[in-house]
N, C-alpha and C positions, 0 to 999 in steps of 0.2 A: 751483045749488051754487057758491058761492066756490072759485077757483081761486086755491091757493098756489106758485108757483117753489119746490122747495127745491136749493140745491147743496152740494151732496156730494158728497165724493172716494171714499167709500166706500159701492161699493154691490156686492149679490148678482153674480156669484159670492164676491168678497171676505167673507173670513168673518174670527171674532176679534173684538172687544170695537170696535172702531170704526165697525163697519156696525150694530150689532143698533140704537141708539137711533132712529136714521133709521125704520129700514125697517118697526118695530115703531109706529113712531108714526104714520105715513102708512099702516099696514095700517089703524087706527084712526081718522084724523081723517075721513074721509067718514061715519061715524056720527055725527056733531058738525056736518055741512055743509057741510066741507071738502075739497075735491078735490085730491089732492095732483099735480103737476108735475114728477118729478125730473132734474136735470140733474146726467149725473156722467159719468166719463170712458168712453171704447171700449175702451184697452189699457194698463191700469196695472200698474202693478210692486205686487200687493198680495202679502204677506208670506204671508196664510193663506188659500187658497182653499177655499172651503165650497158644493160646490154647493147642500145640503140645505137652503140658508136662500130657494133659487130659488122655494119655496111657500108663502110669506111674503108674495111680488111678486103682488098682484091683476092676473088676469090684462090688465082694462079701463085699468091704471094708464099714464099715458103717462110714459114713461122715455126723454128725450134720450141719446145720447150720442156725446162726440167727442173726436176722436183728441186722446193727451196727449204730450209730448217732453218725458222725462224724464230725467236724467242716469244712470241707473244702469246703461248698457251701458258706459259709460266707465271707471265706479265698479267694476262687477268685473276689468274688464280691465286696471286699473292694479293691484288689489287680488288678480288669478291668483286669482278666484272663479269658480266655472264659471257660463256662462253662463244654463244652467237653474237656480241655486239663485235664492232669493229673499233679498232684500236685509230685516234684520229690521229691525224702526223699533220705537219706543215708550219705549226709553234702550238705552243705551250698555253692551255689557255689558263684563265685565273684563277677557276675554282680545281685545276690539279695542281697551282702550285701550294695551295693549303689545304690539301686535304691531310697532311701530316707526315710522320717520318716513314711511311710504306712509301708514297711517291715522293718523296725526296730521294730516300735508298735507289728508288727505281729510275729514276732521273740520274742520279752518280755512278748506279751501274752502264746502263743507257748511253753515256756519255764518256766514260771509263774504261769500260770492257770488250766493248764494241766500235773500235775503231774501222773507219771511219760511222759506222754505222750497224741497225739490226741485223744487216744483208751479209758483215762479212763474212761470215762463214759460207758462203755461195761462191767466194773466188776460188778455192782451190779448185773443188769440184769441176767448175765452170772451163776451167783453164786446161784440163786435162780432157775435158768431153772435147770443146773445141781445137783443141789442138790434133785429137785424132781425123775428126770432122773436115777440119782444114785439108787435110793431106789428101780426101777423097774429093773436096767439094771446094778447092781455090777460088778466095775472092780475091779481088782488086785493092779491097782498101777498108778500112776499118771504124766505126764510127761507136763509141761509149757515150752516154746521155745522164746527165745526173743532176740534182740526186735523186737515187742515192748513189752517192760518190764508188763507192764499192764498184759500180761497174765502171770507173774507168779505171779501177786496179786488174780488172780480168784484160781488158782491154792493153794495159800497159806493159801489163808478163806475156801477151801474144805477140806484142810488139818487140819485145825483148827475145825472145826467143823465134819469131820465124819474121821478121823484120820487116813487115807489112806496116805501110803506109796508115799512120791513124789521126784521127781526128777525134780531140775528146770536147763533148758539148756541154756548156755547162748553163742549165735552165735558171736557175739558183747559185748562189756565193755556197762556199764550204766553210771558210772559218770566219767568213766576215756576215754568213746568215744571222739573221735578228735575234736570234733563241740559242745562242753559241754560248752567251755566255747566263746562260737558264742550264746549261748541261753537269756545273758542279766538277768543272776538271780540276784534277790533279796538273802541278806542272809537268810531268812526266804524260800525262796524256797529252796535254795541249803541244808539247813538244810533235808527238806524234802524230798531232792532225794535220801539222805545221809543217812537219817533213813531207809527208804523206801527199799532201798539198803538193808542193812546191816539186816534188818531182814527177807530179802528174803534169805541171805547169811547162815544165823545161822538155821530160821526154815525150811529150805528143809532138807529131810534127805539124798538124793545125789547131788551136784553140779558138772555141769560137763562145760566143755568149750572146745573149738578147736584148741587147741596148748598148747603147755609145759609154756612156761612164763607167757602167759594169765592166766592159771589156778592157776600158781604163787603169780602172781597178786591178783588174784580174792581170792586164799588163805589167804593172807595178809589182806584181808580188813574184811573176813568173822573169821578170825581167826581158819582155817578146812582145810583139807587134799580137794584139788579139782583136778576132772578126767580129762585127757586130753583123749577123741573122738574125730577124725580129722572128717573133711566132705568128705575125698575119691571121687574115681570117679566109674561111674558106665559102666561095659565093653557091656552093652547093646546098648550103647547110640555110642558105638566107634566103634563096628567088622564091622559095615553092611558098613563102610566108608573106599574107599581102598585109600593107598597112593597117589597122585597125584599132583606131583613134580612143582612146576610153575617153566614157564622158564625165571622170572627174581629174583632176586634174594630180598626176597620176607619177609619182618618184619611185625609180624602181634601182636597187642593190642585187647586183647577184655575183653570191662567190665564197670567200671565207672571208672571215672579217675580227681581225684581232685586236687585242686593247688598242696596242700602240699607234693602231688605224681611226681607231675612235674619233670623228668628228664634229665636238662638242659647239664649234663655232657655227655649226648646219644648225646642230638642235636649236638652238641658240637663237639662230635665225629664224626659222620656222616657230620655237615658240612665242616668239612676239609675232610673227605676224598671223598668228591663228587669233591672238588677242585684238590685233589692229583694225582686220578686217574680218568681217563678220563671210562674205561669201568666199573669202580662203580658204575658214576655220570648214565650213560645211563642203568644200571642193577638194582638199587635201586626201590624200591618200598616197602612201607608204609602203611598198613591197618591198621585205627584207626576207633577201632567198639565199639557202643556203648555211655553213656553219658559222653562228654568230656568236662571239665571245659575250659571255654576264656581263661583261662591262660594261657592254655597249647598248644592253639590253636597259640597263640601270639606268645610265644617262639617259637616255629616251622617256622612261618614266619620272625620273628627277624631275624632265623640261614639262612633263603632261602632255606628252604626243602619244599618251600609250594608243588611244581611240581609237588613233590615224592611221596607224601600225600594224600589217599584219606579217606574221612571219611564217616561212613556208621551209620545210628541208630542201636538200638539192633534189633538182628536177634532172629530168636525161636528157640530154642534148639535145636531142631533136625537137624539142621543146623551148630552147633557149631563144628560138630567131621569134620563138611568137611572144613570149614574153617582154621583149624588147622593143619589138613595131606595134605593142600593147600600150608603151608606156608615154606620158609625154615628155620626161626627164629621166637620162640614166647615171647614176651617181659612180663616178670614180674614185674610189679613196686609196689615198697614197700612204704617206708619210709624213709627219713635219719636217720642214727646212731640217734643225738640229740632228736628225737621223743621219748617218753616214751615208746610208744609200742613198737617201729619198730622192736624190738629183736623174738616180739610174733607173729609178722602177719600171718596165715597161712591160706590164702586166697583157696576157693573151686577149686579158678582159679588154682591153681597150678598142683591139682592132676589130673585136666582133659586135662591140658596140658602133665601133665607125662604121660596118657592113648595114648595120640595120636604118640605119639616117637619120636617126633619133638625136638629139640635141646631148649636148657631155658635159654633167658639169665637172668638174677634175678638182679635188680638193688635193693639195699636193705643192712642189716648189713650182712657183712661175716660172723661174728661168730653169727647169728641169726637162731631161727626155722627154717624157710625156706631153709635157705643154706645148713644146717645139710641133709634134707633130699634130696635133689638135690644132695649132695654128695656122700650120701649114697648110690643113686638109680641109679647113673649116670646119669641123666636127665637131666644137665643142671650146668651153672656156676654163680657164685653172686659175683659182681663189688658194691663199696660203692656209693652214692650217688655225693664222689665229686671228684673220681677216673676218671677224661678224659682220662688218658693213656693207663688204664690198659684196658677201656671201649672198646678203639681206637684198644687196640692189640688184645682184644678177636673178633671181629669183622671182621678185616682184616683176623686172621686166621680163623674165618667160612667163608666168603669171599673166600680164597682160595680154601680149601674144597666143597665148590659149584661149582668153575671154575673145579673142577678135578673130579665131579662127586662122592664124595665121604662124602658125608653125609646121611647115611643110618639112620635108626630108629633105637631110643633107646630097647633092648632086654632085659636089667636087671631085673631077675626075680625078686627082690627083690621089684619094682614096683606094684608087685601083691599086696602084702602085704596092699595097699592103698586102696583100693578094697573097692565099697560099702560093698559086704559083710561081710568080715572081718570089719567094722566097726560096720551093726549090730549086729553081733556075740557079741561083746565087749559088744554094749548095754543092750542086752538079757541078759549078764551075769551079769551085775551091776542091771538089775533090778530084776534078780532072787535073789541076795544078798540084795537089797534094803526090799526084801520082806521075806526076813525069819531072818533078825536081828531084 
């Protein structure tokens, strides 16, 4: 069996939306003739600890890891964070960008100092362990995941020096992510994210990314054909969870959830019609899971849906397929049209929401990735950002369809197709091409 390197910042216990594509895909690729390799850190500062995703980890899997020196004992200490919280990453939410000139400084060091990221100081190290490693324990071909971007810098000096075949994945944009320019660069940084970038872009010999535009995108800057590999869902995590229908009528949010994501034409919608109709107002109910930015908290109460509203921290996975065959509506929140990405978003949430056959609604661009395949799959519907009416009629008609018992699960085989495995299939096969051109 071929033997892949993958490095990865995020692995089991770390849980949250950064680990599952890894670890889902390497639970998969030795069906393919792939033996996966993971190098990821001993002791990292991750945000969500999961241990339920630890049986996921085959137990034959060989799993590196080595110690990381990270800034974030520093980061609470100037910031009077206690030392036990966890530091959250993924964007910047509202109330640190005023909380004054300590997280300001710490945002421009953050941003500044740490190029591309808190992790860099793990390549040298990283590069030197694995290169002794290599000479004992020859892989095939080599695979970086990010971010954090940092590890397709380890990734790109073992390419450079013993001229293995790589392939750098990239889950997330690096200079064109939403919170880029929340970092307070200098032009002298941004030059260097910019480089940094771009020869990540040219020297990997596969680029790959998780949606159509994205890789578009990521095309354009590397000047190269880039793969789109979606993150899929896996049908392990969903069969053991049977339907179970709540009896109110039942919106459910799970994930991180940032201003820019904000909603307001939902609130909007729902707050009239708690007013309209009197058995909406006593049937409505709101499950908002996971990190929710003040903003969003705010407008909720603005609308007076506080009542409706409960919110929960993140759950562990194993946990998510019942949440979701709980609900009778799962809300998708994108981007508005005006965002540069918003056309590309094609979040992991999506497909696991397609896995459960729960109804979608998709706040986000109609003519974007996402809505393509919602349409495709019939899973679900996508209303733009500042669409109240149309927001208002999709709503009322699931609404009805609840009062008449007639909102069954989605069956569209075409669903399948999303599938972890059919995603490491794809991989298997770009890395068997990676390695014989």
């Amino acid at each position: 069996m071929k033997r892949v390197l993958i490095i990865t910042y995020y692995w089991p216990p770390s849980g949250g939306s950064g680990v599952q594509r890894w670890l889902k895909m390497s639970k998969y690729l030795p069906d393919y003739d792939w033996q996966p390799v993971i190098y990821t850190t001993e002791n990292a500062e991750y945000p969500i600890i999961d241990p339920s995703l630890e049986k996921d980890v085959p137990t034959d899997m060989e799993v590196i890891r080595r110690p990381i020196h990270e800034p974030y004992n520093f980061y609470k200490k100037f910031l009077g964070i206690k030392k036990e919280e966890t530091v959250k990453m993924g964007f910047i939410q509202e109330k640190e960008k005023k909380k004054g000139w300590k997280v300001n400084l710490s945002l421009w060091i953050r941003g500044n100092l740490f190029i591309p990221d808190a992790r860099c100081g793990w390549v040298k190290p990283s590069v030197k362990y694995l290169k002794e490693y290599l000479k004992e324990h020859p892989v095939d071909a080599i695979i970086s995941t990010g971010p954090p971007h940092s590890m397709h810098l380890i990734a790109m000096k073992l390419k450079e020096d013993l001229g293995i075949p790589w392939i750098a994945d990239f889950r997330d944009p690096w200079t064109e992510i939403d919170y880029y320019n929340d970092l307070h660069l200098t032009r002298c940084a941004d030059r260097k994210h910019h480089r940094l970038e771009q020869e990540v872009l040219t020297k990997a010999d596969k680029v790959v990314t998780v949606a159509p535009d994205g890789a578009r995108r990521l095309g354009r800057l590397g000047n190269r054909n880039v793969r789109t590999i979606y993150n899929g869902f896996d049908r392990d995590d969903d069969t053991q969870t049977p339907f179970s229908l709540p009896e109110k009528f039942t919106i459910t949010y799970l994930g991180v959830l940032s201003k820019i994501q904000n909603p307001n034409n939902l609130w909007q919608a729902l707050g009239e019609l708690i007013k309209e109709d009197d058995g909406f107002n006593n049937n409505l109910k709101i499950n908002m899971i996971g990190q929710i930015d003040r903003s969003v908290v705010n407008a909720i109460d603005l609308i007076g849906l506080t009542q409706h509203v409960t919110y929960s921290p993140c759950i562990p996975h194993d946990q998510v397929s019942a949440a979701h065959r709980s609900s009778t509506l799962l809300l998708l929140l994108l981007m508005p049209d005006s965002e540069p990405r918003a056309k590309g978003l094609v979040t992991g949430k999506l497909f696991e929401y397609m896995a459960s056959g729960r109804p979608i609604l998709c706040i986000g661009p109609e003519d974007g990735d996402a809505a393509r395949i919602l349409k495709e799959t019939g899973a679900g519907q996508t209303v733009s950002f500042g669409d109240k009416n149309k927001t208002k009629e999709i709503i009322k008609h699931l609404y009805q369809r609840y009062l008449e018992n007639d909102l069954e699960g989605n069956t569209n085989p075409k669903v399948e197709s999303y599938s972890r495995q059919v995603m490491a299939q794809r991989y298997a096969a770009l890395l068997d091409q990676a390695i014989n051109e």
